[in-house]
C-alpha positions in Angstrom: 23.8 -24.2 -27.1 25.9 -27.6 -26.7 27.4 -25.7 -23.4 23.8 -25.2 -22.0 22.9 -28.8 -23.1 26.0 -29.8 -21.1 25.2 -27.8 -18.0 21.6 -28.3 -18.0 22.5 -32.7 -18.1 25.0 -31.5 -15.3 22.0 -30.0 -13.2 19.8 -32.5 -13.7 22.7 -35.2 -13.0 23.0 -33.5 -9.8 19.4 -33.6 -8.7 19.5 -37.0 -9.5 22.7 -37.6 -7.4 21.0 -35.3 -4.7 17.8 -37.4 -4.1 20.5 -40.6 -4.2 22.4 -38.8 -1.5 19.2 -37.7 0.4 19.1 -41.6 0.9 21.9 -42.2 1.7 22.8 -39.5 4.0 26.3 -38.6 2.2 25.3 -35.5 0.6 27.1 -33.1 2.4 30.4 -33.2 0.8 29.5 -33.7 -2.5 30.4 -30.5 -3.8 28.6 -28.1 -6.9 30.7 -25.6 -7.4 33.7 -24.3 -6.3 34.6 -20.4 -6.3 38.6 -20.0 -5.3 38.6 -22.0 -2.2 35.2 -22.0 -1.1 32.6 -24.7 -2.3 28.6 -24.9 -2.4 27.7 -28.7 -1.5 25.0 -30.5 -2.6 23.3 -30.2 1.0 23.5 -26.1 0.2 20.8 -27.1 -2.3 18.0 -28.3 -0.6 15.0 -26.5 -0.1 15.9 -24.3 -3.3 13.1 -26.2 -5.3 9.8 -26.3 -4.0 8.4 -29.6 -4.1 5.9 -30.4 -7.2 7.8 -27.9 -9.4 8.0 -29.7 -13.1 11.5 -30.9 -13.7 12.7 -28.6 -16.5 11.5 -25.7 -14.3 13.4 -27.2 -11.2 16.8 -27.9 -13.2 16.7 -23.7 -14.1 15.7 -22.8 -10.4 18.8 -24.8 -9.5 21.1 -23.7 -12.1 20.1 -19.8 -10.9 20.6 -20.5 -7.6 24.5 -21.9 -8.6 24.9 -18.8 -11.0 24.1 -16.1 -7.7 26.0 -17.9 -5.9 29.2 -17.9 -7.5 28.9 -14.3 -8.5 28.3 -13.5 -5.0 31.6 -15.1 -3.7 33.5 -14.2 -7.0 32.3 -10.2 -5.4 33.3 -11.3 -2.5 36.7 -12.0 -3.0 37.1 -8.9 -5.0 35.9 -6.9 -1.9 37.8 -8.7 0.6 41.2 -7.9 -1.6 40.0 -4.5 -2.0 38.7 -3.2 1.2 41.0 -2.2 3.8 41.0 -4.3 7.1 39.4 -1.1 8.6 36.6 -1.6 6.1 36.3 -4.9 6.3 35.5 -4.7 9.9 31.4 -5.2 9.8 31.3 -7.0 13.5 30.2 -3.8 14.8 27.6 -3.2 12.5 26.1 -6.4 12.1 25.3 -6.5 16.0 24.4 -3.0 15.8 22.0 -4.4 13.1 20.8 -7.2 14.8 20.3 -5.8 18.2 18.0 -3.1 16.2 16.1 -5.4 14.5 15.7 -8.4 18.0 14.3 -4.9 18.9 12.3 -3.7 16.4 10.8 -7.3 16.0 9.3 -7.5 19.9 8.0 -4.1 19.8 6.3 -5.1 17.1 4.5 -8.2 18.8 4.4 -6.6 21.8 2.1 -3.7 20.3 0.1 -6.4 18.4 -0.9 -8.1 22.2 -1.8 -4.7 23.2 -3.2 -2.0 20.8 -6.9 -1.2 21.0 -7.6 -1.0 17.9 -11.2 0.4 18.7 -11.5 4.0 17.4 -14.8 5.3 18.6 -16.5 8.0 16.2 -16.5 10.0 19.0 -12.6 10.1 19.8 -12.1 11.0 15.7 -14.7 13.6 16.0 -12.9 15.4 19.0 -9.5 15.1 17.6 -10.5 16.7 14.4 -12.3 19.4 16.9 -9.0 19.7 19.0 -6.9 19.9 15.7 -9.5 22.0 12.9 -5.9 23.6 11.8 -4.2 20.0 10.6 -7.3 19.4 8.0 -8.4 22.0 6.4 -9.4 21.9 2.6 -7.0 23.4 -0.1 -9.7 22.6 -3.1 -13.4 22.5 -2.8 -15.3 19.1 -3.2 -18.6 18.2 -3.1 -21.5 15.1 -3.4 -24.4 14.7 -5.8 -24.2 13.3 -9.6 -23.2 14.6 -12.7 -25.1 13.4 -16.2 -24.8 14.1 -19.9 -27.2 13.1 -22.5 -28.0 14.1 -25.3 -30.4 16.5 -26.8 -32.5 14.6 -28.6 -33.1 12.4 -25.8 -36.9 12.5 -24.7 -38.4 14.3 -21.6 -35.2 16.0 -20.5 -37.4 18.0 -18.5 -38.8 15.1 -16.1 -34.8 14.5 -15.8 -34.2 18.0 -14.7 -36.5 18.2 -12.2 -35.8 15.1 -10.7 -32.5 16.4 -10.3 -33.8 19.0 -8.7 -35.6 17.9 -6.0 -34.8 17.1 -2.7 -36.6 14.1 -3.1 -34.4 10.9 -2.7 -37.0 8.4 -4.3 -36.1 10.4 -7.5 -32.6 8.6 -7.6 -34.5 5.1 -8.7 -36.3 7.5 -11.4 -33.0 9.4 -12.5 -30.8 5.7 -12.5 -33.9 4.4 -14.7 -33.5 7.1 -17.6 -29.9 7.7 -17.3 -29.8 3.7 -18.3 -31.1 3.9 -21.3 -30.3 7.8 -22.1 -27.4 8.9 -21.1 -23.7 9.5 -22.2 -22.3 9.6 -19.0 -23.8 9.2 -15.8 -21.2 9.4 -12.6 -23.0 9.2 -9.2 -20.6 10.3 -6.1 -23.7 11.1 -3.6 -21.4 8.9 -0.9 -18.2 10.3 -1.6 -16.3 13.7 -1.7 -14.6 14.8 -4.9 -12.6 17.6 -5.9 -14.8 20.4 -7.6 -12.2 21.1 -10.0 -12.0 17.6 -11.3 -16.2 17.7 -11.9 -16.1 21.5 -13.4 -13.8 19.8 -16.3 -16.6 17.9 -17.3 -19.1 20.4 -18.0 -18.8 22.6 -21.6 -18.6 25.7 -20.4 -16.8 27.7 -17.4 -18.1 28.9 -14.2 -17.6 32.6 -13.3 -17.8 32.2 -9.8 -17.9 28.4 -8.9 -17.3 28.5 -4.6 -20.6 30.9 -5.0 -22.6 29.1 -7.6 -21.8 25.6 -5.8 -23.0 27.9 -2.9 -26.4 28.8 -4.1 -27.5 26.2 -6.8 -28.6 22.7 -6.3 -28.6 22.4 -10.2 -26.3 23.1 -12.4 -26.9 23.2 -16.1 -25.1 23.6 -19.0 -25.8 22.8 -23.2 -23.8 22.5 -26.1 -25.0 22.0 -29.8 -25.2 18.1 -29.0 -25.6 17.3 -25.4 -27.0 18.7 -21.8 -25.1 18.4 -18.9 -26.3 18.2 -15.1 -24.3 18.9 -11.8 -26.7 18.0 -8.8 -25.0 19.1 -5.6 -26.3 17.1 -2.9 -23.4 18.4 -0.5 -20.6 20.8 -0.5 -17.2 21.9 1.4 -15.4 25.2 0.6 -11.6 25.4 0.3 -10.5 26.9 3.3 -12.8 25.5 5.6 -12.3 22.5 8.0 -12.6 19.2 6.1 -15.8 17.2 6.6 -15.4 14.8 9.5 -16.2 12.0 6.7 -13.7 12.5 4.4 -11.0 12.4 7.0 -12.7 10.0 9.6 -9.6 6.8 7.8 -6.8 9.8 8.4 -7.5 10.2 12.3 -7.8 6.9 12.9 -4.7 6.4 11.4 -3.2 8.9 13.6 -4.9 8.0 16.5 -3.9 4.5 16.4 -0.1 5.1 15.8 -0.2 7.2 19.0 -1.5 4.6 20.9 1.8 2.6 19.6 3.8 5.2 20.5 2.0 5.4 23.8 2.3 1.8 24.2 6.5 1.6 22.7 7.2 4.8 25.3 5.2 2.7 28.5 7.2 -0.8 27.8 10.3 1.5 27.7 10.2 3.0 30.5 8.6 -0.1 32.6 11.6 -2.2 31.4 14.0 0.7 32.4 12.4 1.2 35.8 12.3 -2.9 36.5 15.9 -2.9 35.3 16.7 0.1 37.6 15.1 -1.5 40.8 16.7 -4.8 40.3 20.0 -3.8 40.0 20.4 -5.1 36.3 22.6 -1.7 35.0 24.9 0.8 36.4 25.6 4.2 34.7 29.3 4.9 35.6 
């Protein structure tokens, strides 16, 4: 405790001494810390606080950033003693490193000054068209609404036959009773979901599901305290191509990162081709 008293009066001493220095202009060889023969100056520190930080928290940013520090060069060393000179030799793959990432970096801003990023609904739909194979549906899903309430609830039989009609101003009627009624009331009329996931929410099992999802708009079910409705408003088999919804964020995905390959490949080869014409290389 008294050596963390000590240090902490040292840090704060020394951001004292730095804002002293900062006026003066001498801080650079006041020194912080000292690891064999290498030292961290008080200049090293600036910037490590960010400005308004309270004082207490600003002495323990400073007192990390020392700690890092000399464990970094005390690794250092320990490397440098250890490694053969062979391994030691990194020149060749820090300018490997850097020349990838100057690279990587103006490809990047050079596809951000030229990517349409307009994906018209009809270039999705013909690339799902030209590539049926690439989506097709492992699992069933389907749209519509699934409820639960329970028995004693009144008029169940205005509920069920607004569930099954076609009629879309029921949806106000069915939202209305399910409000005051209902256990459970999911609505996924907008959104495709996994038949599977909805068939565990009903009491009972379904002998033939693909064919009843097939044939029935309605699906009911009891137990000794509750009904339970499955509307299907919309359905797509597993096996079948995957409806051009569902997928529409997936090929526009894909069509925009081939337009950045499209893009990368054309700068490529119009820098090679400039380069080429102007003399710039030889290929011995």
């Amino acid at each position: 405790m008294i050596r963390l008293l000590k240090y902490s009066c040292f840090i704060a001493f020394l951001m004292i001494t730095a804002e002293c220095a900062k006026n003066s202009g001498n801080d650079k060889n006041i020194p912080v810390a000292r690891v064999f023969d290498r030292y961290l100056y008080l200049d090293d520190l600036k910037g490590v606080t960010p400005a308004g930080l309270p004082a207490a928290d600003s002495i323990a940013v400073v007192r990390d950033h020392i700690d890092k520090w000399v464990r970094s060069q005390l690794i250092l060393n320990k490397a440098e003693l250890n490694l053969t000179d062979e391994e030691k030799d990194v020149e060749q793959q820090i300018d490997a490193y850097r020349t990838s990432l100057l690279i990587y970096s103006y490809k990047q801003s050079y596809i951000r000054q030229n990517l349409d990023t307009v994906i018209t609904d009809r270039e999705i739909l013909q690339y799902l068209n030209e590539n049926p194979s690439n989506f097709m549906l492992s699992e069933t899903v389907l749209k519509g609404s699934f409820i639960q309430v329970p028995e004693t609830a009144p008029e169940i039989y205005r509920l069920r036959q607004w569930c099954s009609s076609e009629d879309d101003g029921n949806v106000a009627d069915i939202e209305s009773y399910c409000v005051q009624y209902a256990e459970r009331y999911d609505h996924f009329e907008e959104m495709w979901v996994n038949l599977s996931e909805v068939l565990e929410l009903l009491p009972g099992r379904l002998y033939n599901p693909e064919s009843t999802v097939r044939s029935r708009r309605l699906i009911e079910m009891r137990d000794s305290t509750y009904y339970y409705f499955l509307t299907i408003r919309d359905y797509a088999i597993a096996g079948e191509v995957s409806p051009i919804d569902m997928v529409t964020e997936d090929i526009r995905s894909i069509l925009l990162n081939k337009r950045k390959i499209q893009i990368v490949n054309e700068l490529e080869s119009s820098i090679y081709s400039d380069g080429q014409n102007r003399g710039y290389f030889t290929i011995y």
